[in-house]
N, C-alpha and C positions, 0 to 999 in steps of 0.2 A: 897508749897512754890515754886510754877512753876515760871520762867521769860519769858518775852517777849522782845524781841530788836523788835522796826518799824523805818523802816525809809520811812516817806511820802511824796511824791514828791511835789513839791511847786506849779504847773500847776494843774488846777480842773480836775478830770476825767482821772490822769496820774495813779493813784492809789498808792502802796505802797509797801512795801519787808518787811522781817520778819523773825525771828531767835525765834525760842520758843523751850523753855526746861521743860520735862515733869519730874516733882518728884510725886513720889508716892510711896504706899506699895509694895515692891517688889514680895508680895507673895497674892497680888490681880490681879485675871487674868483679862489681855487685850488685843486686838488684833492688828498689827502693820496695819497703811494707809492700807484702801483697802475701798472696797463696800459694807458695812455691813450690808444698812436698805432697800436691795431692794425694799421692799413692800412699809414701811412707807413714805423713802425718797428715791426715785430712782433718781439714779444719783450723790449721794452725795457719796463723799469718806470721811474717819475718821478715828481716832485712838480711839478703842469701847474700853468701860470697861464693860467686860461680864458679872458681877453679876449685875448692875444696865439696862444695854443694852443701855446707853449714851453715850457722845461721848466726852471726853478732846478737840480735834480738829475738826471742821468738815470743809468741802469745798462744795459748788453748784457751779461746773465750768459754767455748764451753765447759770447759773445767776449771775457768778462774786461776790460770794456774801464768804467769811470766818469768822469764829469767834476759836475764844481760850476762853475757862475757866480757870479760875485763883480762889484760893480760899481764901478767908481774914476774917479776925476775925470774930465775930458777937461783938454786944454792949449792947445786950439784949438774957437772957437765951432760947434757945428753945428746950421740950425735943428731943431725940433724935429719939422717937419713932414719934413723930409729924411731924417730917421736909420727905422736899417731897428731891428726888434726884436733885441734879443740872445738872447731865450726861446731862437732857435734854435741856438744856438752848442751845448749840451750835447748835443743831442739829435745834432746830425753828428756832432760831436766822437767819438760813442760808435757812431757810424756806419762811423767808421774816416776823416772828413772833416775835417779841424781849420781853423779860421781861416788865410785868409794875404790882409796887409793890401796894399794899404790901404783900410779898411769903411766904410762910411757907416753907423758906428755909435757909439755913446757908450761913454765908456771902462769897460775890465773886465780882470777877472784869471780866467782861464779855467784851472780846475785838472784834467789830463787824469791819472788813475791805470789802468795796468795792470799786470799782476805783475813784467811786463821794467822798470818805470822808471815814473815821474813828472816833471813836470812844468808850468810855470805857462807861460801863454803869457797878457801882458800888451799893450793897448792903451790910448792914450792919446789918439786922434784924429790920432794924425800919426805914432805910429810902433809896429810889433809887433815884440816884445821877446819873444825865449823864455828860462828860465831854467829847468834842470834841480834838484828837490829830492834834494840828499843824501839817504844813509842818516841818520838818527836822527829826531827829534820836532822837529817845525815847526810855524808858525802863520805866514797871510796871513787880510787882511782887506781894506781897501780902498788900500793902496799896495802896497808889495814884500815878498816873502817873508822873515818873520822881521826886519820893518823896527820897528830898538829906536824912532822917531819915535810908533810906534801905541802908544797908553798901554795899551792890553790885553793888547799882545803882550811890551810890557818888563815884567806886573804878572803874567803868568799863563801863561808859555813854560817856566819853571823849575818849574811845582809840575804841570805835564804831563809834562814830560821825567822828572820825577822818579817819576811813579806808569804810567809806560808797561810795565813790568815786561817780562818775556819770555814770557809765555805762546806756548804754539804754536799756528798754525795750529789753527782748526777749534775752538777754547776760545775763542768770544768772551766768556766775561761776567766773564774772568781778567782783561782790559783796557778794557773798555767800561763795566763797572761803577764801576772805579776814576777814569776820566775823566768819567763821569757827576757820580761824587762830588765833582770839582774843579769840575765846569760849576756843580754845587748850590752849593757855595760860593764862588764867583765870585758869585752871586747875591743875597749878604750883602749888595753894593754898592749903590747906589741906581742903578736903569736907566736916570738919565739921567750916573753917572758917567762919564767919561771913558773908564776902566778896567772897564766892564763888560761882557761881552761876551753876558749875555740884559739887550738895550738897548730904550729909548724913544729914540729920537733925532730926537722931534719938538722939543728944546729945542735942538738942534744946527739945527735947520733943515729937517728933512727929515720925512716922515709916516710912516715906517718904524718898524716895531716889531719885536722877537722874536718869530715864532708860531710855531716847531717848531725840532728839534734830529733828525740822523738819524748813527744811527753806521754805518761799513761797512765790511767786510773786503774784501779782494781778492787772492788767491791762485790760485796756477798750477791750475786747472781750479774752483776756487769763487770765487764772487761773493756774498756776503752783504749787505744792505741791510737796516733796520729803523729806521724813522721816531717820533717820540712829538710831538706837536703841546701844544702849552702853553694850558692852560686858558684864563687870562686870558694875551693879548697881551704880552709887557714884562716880565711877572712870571714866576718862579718857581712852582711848585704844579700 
């Protein structure tokens, strides 16, 4: 139940900025930003998940290209022994190779930013759906982009959209500080709220927790990435 904040510049080719919070099993090893696939993908940075060896986030600075995995329902059963990993979906994706279904895999929202555009490309087990992001401030999490149904997304899309300002290119701590600030109070909420998005949602059902937040820019010849991992799991601090 990861989130994403983007906010896409209104000019073709300006590119986009980015606030994503990673939940997951606390007690599934992974490794923070860094260079993990030298062989396969050189030059890509990511946050690896060591038992699958894919990637939650990944970046091609040199090719300006980032994607985040998100993970959403399925609408049709697959067993579990059949489904391939999705770890690998960011790391092609940034490859210049993106999904094209139908996967033998569990459902997700796959969010591909380069400077020319963005976009979400969603599966459900039965069907891939892509869906271009507008220019302005958005938020996906585990259904459709900027869907008012996610309680986080109707609680905390307006005080993002609000503090996204204009900074230019190449001044990230003009807008990454200020969404920082909304993430921190967001975090008022109790993590098993509905509406919170650094979450526990072991009372939802699931053993996933908040354990890091990474913001990132993406402009026409820069790629910026910078990760902070969260002390205690779920919490704030």
């Amino acid at each position: 139940m990861c989130t994403v904040v983007i906010d896409v510049a209104p000019s073709p080719g300006a590119g986009a900025r980015l606030l994503a919070v990673r939940d997951e099993d606390p007690d599934r090893p992974w490794d923070d930003l860094g260079e993990w696939w030298p062989d396969a993908h050189p030059g890509v940075i990511g946050i690896r998940d060591r038992r699958a060896g894919g990637a939650w986030l990944a970046a091609d600075p040199a090719a300006g290209r980032l994607a985040v995995l998100l993970n959403r329902a399925d609408v049709v059963d697959l067993p579990q022994d059949g489904a391939r990993s999705r770890g690998s979906l960011a790391l092609e994706s940034v490859a210049g190779r993106s999904p094209d279904g139908p996967l033998p895999m569990h459902g997700f929202n796959l969010l591909e930013v380069t400077p020319e555009g963005s976009r979400v490309l969603s599966w459900d087990g039965a069907q891939l759906r892509e869906t271009a992001v507008p220019a302005g401030v958005h938020m996906i999490a585990h259904d459709d982009l900027d869907d008012p149904g996610t309680a986080r997304i109707e609680a905390w899309l307006p005080r993002f959209a609000a503090s996204a300002g204009d900074a230019p290119a190449g001044h990230a701590s003009a807008w990454d500080e200020r969404w920082v600030a909304v993430l921190a109070e967001s975090a008022s909420l109790s993590p098993d709220d509905d509406r919170a998005i650094v979450r526990d949602n072991r009372v939802h059902g699931y053993p996933t927790m908040s354990l890091l937040f990474c913001t990132a820019e993406v402009a026409s010849g820069s790629l910026q990435v910078s990760s902070r991992v969260l002390t205690d799991p779920g919490h704030w601090g």
